[in-house]
SEGU-895396 format. One record per atom (N, C-alpha, C, CB): x, y, z; residue in one letter. Coordinates in pm, whole numbers. Last residue first. Glycine has a CB too. Example, Ala and Ser with C-alpha at 12.3 -4.5 7.8 and 13.67 -1.06 7.14 Angstrom:
BEGIN
ATOM     c1     c2     c3 residuo
ATOM   1285   -225    708       s
ATOM   1367   -106    714       s
ATOM   1290      3    787       s
ATOM   1408    -60    572       s
ATOM   1319   -569    780       a
ATOM   1230   -450    780       a
ATOM   1320   -330    780       a
ATOM   1131   -447    905       a
END
This chain:
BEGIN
ATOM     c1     c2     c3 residuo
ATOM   -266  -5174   3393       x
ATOM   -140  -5136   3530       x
ATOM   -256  -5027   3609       x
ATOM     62  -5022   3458       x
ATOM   -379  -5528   3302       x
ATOM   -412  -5396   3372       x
ATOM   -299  -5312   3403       x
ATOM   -482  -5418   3497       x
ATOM   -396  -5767   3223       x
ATOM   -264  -5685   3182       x
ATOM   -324  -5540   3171       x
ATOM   -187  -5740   3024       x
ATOM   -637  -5933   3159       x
ATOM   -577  -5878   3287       x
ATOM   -447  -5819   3327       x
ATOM   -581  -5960   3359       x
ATOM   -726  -5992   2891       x
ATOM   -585  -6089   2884       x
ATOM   -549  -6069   3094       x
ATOM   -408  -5981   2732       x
ATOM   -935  -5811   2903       x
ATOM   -971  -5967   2926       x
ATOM   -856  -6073   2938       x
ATOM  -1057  -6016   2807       x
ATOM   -812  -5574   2782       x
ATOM   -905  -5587   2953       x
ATOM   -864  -5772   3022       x
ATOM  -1157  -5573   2909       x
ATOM   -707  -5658   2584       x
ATOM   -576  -5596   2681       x
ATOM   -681  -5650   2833       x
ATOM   -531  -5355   2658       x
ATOM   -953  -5656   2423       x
ATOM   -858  -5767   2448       x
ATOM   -734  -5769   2567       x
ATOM   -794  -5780   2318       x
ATOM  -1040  -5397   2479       x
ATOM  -1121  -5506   2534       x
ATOM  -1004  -5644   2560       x
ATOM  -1259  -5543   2411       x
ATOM   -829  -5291   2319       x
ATOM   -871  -5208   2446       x
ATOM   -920  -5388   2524       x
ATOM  -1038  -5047   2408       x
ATOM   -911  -5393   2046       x
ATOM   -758  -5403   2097       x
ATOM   -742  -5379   2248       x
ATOM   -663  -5291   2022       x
ATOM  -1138  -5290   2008       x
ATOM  -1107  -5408   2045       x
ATOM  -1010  -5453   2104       x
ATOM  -1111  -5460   1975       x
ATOM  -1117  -5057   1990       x
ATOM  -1186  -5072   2100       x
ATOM  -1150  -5225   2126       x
ATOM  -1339  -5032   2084       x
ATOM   -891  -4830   1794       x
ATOM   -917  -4963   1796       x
ATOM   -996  -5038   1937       x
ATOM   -781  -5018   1772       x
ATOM  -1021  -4536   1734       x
ATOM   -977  -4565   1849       x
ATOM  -1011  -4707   1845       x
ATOM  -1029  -4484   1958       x
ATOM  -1014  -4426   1380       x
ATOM  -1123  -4417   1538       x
ATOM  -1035  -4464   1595       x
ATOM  -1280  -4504   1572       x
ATOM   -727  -4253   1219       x
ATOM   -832  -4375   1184       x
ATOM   -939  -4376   1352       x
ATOM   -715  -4569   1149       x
ATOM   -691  -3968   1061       x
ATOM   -672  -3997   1198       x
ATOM   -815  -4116   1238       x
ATOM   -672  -3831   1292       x
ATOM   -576  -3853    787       x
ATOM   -699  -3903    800       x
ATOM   -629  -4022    934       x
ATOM   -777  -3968    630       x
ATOM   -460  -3534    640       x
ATOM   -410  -3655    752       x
ATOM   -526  -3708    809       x
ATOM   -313  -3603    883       x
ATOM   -401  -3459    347       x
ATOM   -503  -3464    429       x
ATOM   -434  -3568    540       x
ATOM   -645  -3508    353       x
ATOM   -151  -3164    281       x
ATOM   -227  -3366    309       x
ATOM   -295  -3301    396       x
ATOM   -120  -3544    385       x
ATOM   -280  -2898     51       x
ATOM   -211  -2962    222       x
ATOM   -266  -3117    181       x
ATOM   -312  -2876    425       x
ATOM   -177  -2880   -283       x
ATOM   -280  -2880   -161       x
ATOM   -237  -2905    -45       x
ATOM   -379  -2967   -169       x
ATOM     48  -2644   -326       x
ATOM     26  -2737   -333       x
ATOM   -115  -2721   -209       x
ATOM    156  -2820   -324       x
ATOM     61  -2388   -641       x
ATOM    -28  -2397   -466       x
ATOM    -29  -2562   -486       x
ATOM   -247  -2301   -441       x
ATOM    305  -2372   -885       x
ATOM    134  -2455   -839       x
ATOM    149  -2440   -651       x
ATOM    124  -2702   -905       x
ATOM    481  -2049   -918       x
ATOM    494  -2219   -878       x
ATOM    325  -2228   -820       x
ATOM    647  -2266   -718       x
ATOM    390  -1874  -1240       x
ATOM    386  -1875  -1054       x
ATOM    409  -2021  -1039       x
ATOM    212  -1822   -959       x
ATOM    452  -1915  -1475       x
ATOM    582  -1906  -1390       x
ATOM    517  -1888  -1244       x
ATOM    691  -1768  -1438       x
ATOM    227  -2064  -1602       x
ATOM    372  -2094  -1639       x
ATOM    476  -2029  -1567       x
ATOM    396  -2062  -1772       x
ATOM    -12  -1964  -1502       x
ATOM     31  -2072  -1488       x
ATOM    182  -2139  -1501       x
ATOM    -40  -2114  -1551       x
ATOM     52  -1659  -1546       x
ATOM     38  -1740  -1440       x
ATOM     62  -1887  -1417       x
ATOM    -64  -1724  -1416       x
ATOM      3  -1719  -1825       x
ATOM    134  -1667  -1812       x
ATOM    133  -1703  -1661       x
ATOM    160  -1504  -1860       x
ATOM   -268  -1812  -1885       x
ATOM   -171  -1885  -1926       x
ATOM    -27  -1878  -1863       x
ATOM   -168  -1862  -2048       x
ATOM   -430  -1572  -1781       x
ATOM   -431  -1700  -1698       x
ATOM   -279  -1798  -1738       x
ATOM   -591  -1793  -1744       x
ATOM   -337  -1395  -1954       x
ATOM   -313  -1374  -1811       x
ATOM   -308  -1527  -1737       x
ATOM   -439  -1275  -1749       x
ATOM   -206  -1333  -2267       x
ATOM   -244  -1468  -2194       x
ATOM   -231  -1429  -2043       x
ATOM   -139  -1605  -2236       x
ATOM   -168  -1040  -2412       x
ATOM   -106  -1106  -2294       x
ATOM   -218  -1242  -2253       x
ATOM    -86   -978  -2156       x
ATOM   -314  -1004  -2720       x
ATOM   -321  -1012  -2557       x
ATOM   -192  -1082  -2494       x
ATOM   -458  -1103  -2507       x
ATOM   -149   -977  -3010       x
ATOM   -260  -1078  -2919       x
ATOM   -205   -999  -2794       x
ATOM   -238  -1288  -2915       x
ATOM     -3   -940  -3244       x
ATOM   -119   -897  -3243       x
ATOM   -212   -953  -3119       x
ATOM   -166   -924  -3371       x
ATOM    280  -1093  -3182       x
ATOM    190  -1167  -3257       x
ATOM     39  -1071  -3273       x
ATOM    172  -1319  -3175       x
ATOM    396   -925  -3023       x
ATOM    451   -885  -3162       x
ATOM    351   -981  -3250       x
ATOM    633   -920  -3186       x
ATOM    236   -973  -2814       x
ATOM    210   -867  -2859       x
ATOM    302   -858  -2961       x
ATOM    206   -771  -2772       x
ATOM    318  -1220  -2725       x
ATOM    214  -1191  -2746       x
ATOM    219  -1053  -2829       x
ATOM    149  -1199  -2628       x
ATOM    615  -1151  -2710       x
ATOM    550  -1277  -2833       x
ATOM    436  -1238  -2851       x
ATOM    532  -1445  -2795       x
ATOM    632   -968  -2493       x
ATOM    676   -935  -2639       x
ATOM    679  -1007  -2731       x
ATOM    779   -898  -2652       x
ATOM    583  -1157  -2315       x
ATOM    509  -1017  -2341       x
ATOM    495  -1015  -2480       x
ATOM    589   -880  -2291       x
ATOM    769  -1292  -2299       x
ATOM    681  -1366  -2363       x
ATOM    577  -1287  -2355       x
ATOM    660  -1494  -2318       x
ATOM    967  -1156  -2243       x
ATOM    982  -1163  -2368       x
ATOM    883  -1263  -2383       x
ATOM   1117  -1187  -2419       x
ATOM    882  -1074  -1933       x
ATOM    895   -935  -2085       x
ATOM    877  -1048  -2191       x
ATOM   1096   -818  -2121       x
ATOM    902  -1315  -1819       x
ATOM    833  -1278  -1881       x
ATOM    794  -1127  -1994       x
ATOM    787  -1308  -1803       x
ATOM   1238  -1306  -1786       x
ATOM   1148  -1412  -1909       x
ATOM    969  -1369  -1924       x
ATOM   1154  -1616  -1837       x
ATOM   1242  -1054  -1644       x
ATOM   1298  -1075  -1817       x
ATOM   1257  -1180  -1884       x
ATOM   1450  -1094  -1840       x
ATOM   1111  -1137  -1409       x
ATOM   1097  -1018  -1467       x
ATOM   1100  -1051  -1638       x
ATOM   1215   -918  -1409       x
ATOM   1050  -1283  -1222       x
ATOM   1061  -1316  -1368       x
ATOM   1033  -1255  -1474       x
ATOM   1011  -1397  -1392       x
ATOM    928  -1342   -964       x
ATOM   1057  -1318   -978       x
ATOM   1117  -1368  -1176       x
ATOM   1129  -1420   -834       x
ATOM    610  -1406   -920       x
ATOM    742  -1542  -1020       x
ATOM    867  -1464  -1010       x
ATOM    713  -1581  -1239       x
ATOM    611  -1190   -824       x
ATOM    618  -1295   -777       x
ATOM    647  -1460   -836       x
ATOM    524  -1277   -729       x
ATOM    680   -989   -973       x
ATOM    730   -983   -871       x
ATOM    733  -1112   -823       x
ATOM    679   -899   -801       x
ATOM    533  -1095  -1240       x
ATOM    667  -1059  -1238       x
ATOM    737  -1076  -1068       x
ATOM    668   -897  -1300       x
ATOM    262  -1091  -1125       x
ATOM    337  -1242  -1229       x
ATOM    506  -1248  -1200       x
ATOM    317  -1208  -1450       x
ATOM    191   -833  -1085       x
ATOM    240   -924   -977       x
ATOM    250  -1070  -1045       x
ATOM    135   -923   -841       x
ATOM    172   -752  -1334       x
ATOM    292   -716  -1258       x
ATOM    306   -789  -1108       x
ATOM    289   -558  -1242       x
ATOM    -18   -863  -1460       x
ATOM    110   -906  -1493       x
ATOM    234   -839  -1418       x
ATOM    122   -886  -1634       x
ATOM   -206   -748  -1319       x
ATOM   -172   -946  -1275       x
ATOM    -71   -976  -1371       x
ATOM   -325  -1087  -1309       x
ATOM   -201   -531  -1363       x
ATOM   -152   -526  -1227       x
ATOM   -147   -635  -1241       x
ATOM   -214   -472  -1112       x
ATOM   -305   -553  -1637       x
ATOM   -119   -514  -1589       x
ATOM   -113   -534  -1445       x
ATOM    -56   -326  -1616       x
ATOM   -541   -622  -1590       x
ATOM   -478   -697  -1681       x
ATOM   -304   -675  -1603       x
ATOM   -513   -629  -1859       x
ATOM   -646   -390  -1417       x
ATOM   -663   -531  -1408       x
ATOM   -586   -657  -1442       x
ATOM   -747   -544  -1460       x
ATOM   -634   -195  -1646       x
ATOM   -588   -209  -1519       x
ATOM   -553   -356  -1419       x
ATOM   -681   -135  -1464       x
ATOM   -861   -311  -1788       x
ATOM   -671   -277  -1825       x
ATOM   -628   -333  -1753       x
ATOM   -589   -138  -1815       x
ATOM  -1066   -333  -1667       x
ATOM  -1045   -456  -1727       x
ATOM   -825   -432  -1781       x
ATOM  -1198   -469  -1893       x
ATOM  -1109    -83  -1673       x
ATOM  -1117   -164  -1531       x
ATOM  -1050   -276  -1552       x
ATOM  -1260   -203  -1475       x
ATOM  -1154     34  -1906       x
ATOM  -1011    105  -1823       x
ATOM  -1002     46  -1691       x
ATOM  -1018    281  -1794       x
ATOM  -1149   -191  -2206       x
ATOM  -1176    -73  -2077       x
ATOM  -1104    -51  -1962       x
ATOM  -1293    -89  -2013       x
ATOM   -907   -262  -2455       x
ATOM   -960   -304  -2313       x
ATOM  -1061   -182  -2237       x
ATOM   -815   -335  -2211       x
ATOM   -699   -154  -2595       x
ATOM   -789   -246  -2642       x
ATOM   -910   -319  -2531       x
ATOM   -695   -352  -2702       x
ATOM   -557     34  -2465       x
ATOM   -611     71  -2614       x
ATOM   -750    -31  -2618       x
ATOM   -476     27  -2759       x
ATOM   -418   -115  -2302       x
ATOM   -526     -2  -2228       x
ATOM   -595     59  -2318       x
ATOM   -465    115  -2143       x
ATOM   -288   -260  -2400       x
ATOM   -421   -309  -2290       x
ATOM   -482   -202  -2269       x
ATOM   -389   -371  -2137       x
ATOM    -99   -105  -2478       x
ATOM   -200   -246  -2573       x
ATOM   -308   -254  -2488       x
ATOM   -126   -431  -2588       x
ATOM     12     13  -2284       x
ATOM    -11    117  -2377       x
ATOM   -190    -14  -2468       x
ATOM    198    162  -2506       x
ATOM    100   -232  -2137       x
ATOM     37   -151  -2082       x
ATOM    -49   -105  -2208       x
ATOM    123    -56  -2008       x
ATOM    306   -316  -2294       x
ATOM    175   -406  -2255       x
ATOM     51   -355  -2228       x
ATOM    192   -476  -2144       x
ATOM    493   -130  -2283       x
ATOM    414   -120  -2409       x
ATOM    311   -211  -2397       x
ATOM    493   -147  -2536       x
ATOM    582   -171  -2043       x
ATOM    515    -26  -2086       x
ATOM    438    -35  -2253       x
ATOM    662    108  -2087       x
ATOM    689   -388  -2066       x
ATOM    603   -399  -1936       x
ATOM    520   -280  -2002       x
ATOM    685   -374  -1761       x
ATOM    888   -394  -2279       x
ATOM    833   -449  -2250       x
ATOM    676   -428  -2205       x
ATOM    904   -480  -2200       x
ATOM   1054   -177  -2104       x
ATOM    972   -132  -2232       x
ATOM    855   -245  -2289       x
ATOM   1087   -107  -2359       x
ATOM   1024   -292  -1740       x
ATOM   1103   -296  -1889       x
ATOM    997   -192  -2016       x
ATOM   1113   -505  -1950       x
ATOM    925   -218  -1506       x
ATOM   1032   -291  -1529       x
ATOM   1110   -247  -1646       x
ATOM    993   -419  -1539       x
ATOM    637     65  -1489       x
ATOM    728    -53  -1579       x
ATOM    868   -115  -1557       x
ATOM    752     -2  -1706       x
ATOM    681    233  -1329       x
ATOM    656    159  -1226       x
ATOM    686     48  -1329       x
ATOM    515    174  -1142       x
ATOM    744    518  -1463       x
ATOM    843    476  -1447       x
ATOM    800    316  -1355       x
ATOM    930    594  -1384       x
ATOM    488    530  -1516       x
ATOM    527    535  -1614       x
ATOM    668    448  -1562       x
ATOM    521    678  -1675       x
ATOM    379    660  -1247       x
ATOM    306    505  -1356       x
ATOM    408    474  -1461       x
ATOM    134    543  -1465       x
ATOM    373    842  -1061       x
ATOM    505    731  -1132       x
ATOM    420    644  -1189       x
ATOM    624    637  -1019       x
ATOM    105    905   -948       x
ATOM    222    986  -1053       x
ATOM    338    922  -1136       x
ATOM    304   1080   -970       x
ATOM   -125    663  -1098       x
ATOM    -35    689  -1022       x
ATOM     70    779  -1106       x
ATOM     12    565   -964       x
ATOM   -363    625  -1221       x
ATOM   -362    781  -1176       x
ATOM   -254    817  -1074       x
ATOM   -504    823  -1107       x
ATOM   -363    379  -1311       x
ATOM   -401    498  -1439       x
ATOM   -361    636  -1378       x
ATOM   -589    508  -1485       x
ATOM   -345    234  -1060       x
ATOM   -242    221  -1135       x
ATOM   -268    318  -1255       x
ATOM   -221     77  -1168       x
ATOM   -622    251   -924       x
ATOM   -488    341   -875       x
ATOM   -376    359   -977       x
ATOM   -413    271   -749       x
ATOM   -755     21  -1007       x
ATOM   -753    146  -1084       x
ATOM   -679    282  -1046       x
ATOM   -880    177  -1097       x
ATOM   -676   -174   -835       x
ATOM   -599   -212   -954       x
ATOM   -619    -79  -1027       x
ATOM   -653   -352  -1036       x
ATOM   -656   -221   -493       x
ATOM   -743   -144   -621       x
ATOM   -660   -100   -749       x
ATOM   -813      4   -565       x
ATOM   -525   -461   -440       x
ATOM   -632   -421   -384       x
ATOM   -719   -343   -503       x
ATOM   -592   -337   -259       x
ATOM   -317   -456   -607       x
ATOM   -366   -592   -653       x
ATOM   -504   -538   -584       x
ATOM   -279   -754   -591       x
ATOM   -156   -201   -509       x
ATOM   -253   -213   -613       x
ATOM   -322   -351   -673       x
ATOM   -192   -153   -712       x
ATOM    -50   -327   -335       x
ATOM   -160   -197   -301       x
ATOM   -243   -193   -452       x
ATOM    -61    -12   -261       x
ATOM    134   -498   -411       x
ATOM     -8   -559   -271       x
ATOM   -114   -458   -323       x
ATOM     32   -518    -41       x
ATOM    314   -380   -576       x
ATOM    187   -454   -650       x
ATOM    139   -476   -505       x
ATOM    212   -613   -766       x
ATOM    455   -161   -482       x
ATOM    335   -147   -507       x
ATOM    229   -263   -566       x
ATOM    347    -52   -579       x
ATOM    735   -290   -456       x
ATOM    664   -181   -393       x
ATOM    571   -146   -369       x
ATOM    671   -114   -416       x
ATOM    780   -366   -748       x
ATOM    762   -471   -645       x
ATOM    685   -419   -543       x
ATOM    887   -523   -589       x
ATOM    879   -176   -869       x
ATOM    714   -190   -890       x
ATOM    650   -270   -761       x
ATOM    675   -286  -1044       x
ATOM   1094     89   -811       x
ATOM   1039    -69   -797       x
ATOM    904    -80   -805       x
ATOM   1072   -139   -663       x
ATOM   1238    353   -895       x
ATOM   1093    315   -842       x
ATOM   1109    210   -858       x
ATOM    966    359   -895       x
ATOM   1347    640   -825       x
ATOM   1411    560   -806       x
ATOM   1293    480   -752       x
ATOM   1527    591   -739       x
ATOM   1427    991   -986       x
ATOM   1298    899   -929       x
ATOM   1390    790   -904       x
ATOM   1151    856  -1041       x
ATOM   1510   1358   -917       x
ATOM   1542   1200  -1036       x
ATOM   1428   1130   -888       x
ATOM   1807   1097  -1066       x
ATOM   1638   1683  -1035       x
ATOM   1514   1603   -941       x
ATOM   1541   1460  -1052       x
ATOM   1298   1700   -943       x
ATOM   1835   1989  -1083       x
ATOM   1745   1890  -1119       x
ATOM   1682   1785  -1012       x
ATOM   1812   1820  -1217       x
ATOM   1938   2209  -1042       x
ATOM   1814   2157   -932       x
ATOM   1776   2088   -983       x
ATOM   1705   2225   -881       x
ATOM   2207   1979   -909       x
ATOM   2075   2119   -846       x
ATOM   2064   2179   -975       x
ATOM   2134   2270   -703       x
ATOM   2222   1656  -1018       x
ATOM   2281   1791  -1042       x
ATOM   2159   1901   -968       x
ATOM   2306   1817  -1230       x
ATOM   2171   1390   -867       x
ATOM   2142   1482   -950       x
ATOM   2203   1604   -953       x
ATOM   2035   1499   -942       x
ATOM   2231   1058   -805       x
ATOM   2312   1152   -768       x
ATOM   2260   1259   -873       x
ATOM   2466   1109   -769       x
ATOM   2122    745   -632       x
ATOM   2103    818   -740       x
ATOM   2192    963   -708       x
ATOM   1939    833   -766       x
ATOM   2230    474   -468       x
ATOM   2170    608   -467       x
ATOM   2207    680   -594       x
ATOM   2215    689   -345       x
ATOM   2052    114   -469       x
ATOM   2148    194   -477       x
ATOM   2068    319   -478       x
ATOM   2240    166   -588       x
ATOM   1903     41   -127       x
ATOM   1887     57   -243       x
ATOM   2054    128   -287       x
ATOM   1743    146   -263       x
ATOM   1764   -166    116       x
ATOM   1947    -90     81       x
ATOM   1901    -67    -78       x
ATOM   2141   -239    102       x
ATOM   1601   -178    435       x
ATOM   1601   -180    289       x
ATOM   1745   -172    222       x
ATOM   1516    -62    241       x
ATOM   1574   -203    690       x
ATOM   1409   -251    637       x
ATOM   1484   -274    446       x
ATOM   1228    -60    667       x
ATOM   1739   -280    986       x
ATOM   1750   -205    836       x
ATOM   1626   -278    768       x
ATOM   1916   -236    737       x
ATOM   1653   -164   1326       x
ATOM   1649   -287   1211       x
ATOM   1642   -215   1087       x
ATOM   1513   -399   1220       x
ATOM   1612     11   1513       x
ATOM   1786    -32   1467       x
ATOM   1771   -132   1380       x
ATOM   1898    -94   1595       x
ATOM   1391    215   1324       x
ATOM   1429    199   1426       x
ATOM   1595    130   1455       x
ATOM   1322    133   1467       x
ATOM   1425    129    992       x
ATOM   1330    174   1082       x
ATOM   1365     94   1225       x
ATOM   1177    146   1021       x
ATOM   1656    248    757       x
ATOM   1650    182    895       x
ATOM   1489    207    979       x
ATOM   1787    257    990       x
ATOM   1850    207    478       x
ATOM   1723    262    558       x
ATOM   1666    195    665       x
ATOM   1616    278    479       x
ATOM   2140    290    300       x
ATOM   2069    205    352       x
ATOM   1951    273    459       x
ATOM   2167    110    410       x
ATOM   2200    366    -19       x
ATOM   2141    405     78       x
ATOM   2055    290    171       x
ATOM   2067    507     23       x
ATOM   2556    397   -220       x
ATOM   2383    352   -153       x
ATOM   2315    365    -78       x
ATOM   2347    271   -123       x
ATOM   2745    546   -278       x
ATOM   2656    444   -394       x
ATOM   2559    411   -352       x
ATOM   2706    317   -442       x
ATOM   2823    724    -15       x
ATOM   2804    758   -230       x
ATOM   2722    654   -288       x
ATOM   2980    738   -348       x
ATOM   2577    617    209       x
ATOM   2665    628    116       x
ATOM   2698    686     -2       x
ATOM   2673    559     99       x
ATOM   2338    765    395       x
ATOM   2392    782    277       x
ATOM   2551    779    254       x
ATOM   2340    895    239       x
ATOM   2109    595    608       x
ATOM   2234    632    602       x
ATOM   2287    654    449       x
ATOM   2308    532    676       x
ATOM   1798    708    730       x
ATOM   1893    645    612       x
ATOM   2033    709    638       x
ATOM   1837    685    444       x
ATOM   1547    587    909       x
ATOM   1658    691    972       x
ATOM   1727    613    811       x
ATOM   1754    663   1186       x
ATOM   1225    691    848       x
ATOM   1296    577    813       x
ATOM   1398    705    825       x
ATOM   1264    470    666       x
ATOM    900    707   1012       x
ATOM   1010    761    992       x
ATOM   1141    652    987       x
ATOM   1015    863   1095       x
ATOM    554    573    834       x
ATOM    673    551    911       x
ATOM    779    670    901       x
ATOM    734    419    863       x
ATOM    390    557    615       x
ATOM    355    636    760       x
ATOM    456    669    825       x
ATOM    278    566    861       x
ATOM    443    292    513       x
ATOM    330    399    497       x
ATOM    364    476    632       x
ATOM    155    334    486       x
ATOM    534     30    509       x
ATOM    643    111    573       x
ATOM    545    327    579       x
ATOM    834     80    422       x
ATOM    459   -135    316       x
ATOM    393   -185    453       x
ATOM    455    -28    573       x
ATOM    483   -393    507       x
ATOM    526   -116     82       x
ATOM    427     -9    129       x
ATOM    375    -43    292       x
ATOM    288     -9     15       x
ATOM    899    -17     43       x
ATOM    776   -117     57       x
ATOM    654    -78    140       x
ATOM    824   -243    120       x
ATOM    962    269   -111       x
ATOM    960    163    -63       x
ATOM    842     96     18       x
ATOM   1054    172     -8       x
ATOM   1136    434   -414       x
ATOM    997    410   -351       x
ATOM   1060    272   -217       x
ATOM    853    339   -508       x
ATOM   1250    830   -346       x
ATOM   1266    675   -348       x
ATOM   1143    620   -324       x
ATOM   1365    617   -246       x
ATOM   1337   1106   -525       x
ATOM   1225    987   -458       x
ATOM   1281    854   -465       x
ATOM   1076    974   -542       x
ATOM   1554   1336   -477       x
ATOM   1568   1204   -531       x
ATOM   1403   1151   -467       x
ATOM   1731   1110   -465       x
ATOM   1643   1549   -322       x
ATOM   1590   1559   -434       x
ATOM   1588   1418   -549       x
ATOM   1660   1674   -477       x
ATOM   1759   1380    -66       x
ATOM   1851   1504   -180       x
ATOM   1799   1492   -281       x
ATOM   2013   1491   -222       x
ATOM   1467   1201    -95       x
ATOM   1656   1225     27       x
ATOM   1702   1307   -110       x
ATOM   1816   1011     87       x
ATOM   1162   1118     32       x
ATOM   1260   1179    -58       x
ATOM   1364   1257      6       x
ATOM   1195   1263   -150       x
ATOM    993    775    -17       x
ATOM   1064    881     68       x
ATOM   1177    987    -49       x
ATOM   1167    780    206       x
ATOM    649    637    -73       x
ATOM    808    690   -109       x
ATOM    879    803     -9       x
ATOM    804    766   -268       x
ATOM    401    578    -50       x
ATOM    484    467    -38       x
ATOM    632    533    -84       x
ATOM    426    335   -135       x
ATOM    221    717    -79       x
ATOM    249    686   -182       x
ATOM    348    598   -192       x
ATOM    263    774   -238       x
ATOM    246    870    170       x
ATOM    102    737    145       x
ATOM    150    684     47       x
ATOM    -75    780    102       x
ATOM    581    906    275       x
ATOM    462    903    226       x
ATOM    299    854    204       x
ATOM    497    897    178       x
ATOM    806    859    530       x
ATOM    718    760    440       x
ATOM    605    830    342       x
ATOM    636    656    542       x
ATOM   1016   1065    617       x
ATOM    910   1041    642       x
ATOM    841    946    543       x
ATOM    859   1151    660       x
ATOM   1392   1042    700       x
ATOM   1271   1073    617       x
ATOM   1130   1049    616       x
ATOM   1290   1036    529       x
ATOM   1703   1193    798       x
ATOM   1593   1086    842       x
ATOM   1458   1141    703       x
ATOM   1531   1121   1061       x
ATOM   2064   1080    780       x
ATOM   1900   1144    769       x
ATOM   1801   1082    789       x
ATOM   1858   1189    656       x
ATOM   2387   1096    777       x
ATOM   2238   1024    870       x
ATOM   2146   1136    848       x
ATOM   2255    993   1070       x
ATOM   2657    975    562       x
ATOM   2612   1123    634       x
ATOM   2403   1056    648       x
ATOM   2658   1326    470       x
ATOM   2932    794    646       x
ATOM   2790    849    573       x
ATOM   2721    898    642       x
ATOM   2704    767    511       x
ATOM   3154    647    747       x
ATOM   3160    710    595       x
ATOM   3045    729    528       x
ATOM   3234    631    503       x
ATOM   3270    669   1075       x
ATOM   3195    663   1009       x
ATOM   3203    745    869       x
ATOM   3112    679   1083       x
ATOM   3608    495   1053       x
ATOM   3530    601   1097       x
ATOM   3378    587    994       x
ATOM   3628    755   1080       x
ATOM   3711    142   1231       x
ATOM   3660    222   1102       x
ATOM   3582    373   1094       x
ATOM   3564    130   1042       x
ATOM   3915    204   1538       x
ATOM   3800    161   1478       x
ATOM   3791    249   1330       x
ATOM   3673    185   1586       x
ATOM   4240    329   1560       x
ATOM   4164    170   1570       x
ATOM   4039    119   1549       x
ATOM   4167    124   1680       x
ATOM   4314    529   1273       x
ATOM   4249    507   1377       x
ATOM   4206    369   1382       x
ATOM   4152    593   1387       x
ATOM   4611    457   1150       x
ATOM   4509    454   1115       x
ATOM   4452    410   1233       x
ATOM   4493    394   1005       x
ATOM   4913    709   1240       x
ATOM   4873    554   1220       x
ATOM   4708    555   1200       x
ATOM   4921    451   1367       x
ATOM   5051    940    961       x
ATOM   4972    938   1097       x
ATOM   4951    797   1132       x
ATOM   4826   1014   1089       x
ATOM   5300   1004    775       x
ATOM   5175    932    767       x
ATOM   5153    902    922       x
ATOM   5183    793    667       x
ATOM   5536   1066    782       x
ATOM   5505   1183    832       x
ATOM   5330   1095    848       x
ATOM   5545   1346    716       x
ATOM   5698    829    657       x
ATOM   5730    854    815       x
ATOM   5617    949    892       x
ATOM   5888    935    828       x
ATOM   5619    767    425       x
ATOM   5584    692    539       x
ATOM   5602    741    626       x
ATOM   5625    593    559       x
ATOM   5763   1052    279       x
ATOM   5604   1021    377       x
ATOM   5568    938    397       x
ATOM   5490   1051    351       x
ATOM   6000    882    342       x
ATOM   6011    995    421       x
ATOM   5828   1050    407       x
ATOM   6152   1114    349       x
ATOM   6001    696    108       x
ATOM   5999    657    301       x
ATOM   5974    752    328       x
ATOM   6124    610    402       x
ATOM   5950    834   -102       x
ATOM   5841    750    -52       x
ATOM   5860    719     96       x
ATOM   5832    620   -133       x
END
């Protein structure tokens, strides 16, 4: 053991770099694709060239010198092909037009949970195809934005092991936090008297 301490080199004074720099183009679809992998990300990012650095486990993504993201990274065998989707990603775009969500290629994988996919499958049996749509995109922005993912799956999965709808309005109410109103700040007239009295005391400056 001493004798390869001895032959051991000393460790360079700065950390070397440990990931290999690509760059990728944004899609419309809101995804980028690095070694046969899609990634989705946030749709504000449409258009954009995102510089990523690839770790083994993750990928961080940079537009310009500000990091926009860090996902973990997926690893496929050639030639297979793998997805890597957040829904979060997509509910703005689709809260706009909620009938995107029937004809998105990743629809399937944009479910959270089995949960989320079998809500779907119910709503879209029992519903027209505006009114579905409709339905899942306000339970998927319930999720993102109550951040509530898993408690709401399982009150998914009440409704629908009971034969019933998803409660949209109900389920909103119970995990988005209430919009407070603003105060009103009620700014009383200009006491004139108080003015007059100051005049007439001659406590002018």
């Amino acid at each position: 053991m001493g004798e390869e301490r001895r032959l051991l080199k000393p460790l360079p004074p700065r950390r070397t770099t440990d990931f290999t720099l690509v760059s990728a183009d944004v899609t419309r679809n809101s995804t980028i694709s690095i070694d046969r992998v899609i990634y989705s990300v946030p749709s504000r990012l449409i258009g954009r060239r995102l510089h990523a650095h690839l770790f083994d486990d993750r990928i961080d993504l940079f537009l310009g010198p500000d990091r926009v993201m860090t996902t973990n990274r997926i690893h496929v065998r050639h030639p297979g092909r793998g997805h890597s989707i957040d829904f979060r990603h997509f509910v703005a775009n689709l809260k706009r037009k909620p009938q995107a969500l029937r004809y998105m290629i990743y629809r399937d994988a944009l479910f959270p949970s089995h949960a989320y996919a079998r809500a779907w499958h119910t709503l879209d049996a029992a519903l027209d195809a505006r009114h579905a749509c409709r339905a899942m995109v306000a339970l998927l922005d319930i999720a993102a934005n109550g951040n509530c993912v898993e408690a709401l799956a399982q009150r998914i999965e009440a409704f629908l092991d009971a034969n019933e709808l998803p409660d949209i309005a109900g389920l909103k109410s119970e995990f988005l936090p209430a919009v407070r109103a603003r105060d009103h700040v009620t700014i009383p007239p200009p006491d004139f008297v108080g003015y007059n009295r100051l005049l007439a005391s001659g406590q002018v400056l």
